[in-house]
C-alpha positions in Angstrom: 40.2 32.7 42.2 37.5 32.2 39.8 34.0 30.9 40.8 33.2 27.4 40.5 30.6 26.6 37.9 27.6 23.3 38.1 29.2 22.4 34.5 31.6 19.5 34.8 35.2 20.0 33.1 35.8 18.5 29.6 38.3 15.9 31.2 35.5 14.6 33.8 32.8 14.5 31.0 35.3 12.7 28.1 35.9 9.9 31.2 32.5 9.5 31.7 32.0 9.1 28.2 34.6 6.8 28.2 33.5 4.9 30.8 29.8 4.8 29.6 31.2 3.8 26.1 33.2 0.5 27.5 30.4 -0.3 29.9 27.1 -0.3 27.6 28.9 -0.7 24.1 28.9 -4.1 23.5 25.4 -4.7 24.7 23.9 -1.7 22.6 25.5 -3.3 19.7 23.8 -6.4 19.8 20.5 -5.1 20.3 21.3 -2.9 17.3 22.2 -5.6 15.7 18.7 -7.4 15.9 17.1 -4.3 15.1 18.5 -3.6 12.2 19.7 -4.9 8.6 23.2 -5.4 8.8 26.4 -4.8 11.1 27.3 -1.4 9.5 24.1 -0.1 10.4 24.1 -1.7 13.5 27.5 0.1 14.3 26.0 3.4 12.8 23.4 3.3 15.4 25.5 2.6 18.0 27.5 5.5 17.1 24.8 7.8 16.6 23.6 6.9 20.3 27.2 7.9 21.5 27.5 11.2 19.3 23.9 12.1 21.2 24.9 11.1 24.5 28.3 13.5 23.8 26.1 16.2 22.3 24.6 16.7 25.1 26.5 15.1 28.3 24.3 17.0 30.5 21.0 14.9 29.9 22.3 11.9 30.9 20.9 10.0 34.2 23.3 9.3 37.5 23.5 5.9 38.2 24.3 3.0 35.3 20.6 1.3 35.3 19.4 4.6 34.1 22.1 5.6 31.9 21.7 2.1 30.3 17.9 3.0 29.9 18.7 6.3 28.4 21.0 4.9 26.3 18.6 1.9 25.0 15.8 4.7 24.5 17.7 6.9 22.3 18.9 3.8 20.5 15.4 2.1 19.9 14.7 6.1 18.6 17.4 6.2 16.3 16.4 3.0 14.5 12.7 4.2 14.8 13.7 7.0 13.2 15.9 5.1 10.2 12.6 2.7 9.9 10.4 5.7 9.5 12.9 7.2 6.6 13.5 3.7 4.6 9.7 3.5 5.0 9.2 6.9 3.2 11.8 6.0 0.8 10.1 2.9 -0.4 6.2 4.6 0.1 5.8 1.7 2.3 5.9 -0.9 -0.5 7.6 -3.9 1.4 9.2 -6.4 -0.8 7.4 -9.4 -0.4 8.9 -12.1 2.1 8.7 -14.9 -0.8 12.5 -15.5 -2.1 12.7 -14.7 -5.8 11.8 -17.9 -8.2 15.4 -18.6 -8.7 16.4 -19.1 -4.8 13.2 -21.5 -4.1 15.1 -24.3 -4.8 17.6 -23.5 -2.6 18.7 -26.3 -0.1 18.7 -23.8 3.1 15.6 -23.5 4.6 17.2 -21.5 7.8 18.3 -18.9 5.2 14.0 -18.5 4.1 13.3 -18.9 7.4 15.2 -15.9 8.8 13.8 -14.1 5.7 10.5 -14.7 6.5 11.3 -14.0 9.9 13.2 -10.3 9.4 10.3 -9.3 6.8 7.7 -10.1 9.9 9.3 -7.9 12.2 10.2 -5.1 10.2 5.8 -4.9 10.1 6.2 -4.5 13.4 5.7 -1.3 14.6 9.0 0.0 16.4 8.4 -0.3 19.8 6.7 -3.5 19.6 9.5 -4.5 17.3 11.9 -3.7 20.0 10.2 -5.6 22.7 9.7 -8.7 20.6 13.4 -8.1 19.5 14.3 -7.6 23.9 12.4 -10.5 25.0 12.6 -13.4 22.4 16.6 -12.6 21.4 17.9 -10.6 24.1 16.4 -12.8 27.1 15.3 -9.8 29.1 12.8 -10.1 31.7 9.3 -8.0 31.3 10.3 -5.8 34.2 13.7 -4.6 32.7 11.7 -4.1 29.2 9.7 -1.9 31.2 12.4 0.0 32.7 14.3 0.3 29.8 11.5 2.0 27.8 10.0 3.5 30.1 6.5 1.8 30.5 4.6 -0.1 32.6 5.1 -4.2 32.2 1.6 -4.5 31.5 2.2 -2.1 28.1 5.3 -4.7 27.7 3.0 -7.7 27.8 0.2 -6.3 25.9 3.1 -5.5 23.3 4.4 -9.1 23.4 0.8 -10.8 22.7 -0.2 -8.5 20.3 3.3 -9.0 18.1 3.9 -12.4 18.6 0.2 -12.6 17.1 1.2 -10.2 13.9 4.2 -12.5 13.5 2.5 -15.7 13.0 0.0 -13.6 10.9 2.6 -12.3 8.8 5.2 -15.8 9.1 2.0 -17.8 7.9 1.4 -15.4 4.8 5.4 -15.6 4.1 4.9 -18.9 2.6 6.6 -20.9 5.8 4.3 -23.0 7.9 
């Protein structure tokens, strides 16, 4: 009878998978969502997150508060990441928040305003973007923020004043006040 080994048998760890997958999914997607520009690469990141967490099955936490915070880490890493690459890409030259001359006379305001808004945040630097982004359109409480990331709720606090204060900064210089 062969010896039985600490590593969990593919059938066990495709389950867990699974069952991490259908539990955290829709949740991880909607913070994608806010983090980044647009569904697909919202669903890239989401998928990315999964393909690590398969990779290497082995580093994930017991228990689904800390898988959800290992999970929400690598996520918030992956779009760091992307950030850091388009930022590269473009030599950090960010296109102005100010709608071309041609869409000024545009009847939607909400359309500028998100804009203006997006532009803001993507300033942000990433974790600060992500706790702005956990706090102000997720509705998470300081204390899970902290969990989450891994920090104490002071750093989450001190993150929270200091953005929302770069936000109005950059808002204000968008052209909307």
């Amino acid at each position: 009878m062969p010896a039985a080994t600490d590593r969990p048998a593919p059938e066990d760890t495709t389950a867990r998978l699974g069952l991490l997958f259908d539990t955290h999914h829709q949740r991880l997607y909607r913070l994608a969502r806010r983090l980044s520009g647009s569904t697909e690469d919202a669903r890239d990141v989401v998928q990315e997150t999964f393909l690590r967490a398969a990779r290497s099955p082995g580093s994930l936490p017991e228990g689904a508060p800390n898988q959800e915070a290992w999970l929400v880490r690598v996520l918030i890493n992956i779009c760091r990441d992307r950030w850091r690459r388009i930022a590269v890409q473009r030599n950090n030259a960010w296109v102005t928040a100010s709608p071309p001359e041609s869409e000024r006379s545009d009847p939607e305001p909400a359309l500028i305003a998100k804009a203006v808004v997006q532009h803001a945040l993507a300033l942000l630097p990433p974790r600060r973007r992500a706790i702005l982004v956990m706090y102000e359109l997720e509705g998470l409480q300081i204390p899970a923020i902290a969990k989450l990331l891994g920090v104490t709720p002071v750093t989450v606090r001190w993150h929270l004043s200091i953005g929302r204060r770069e936000m109005a900064k950059a808002v204000e210089s968008g052209g909307i006040r």
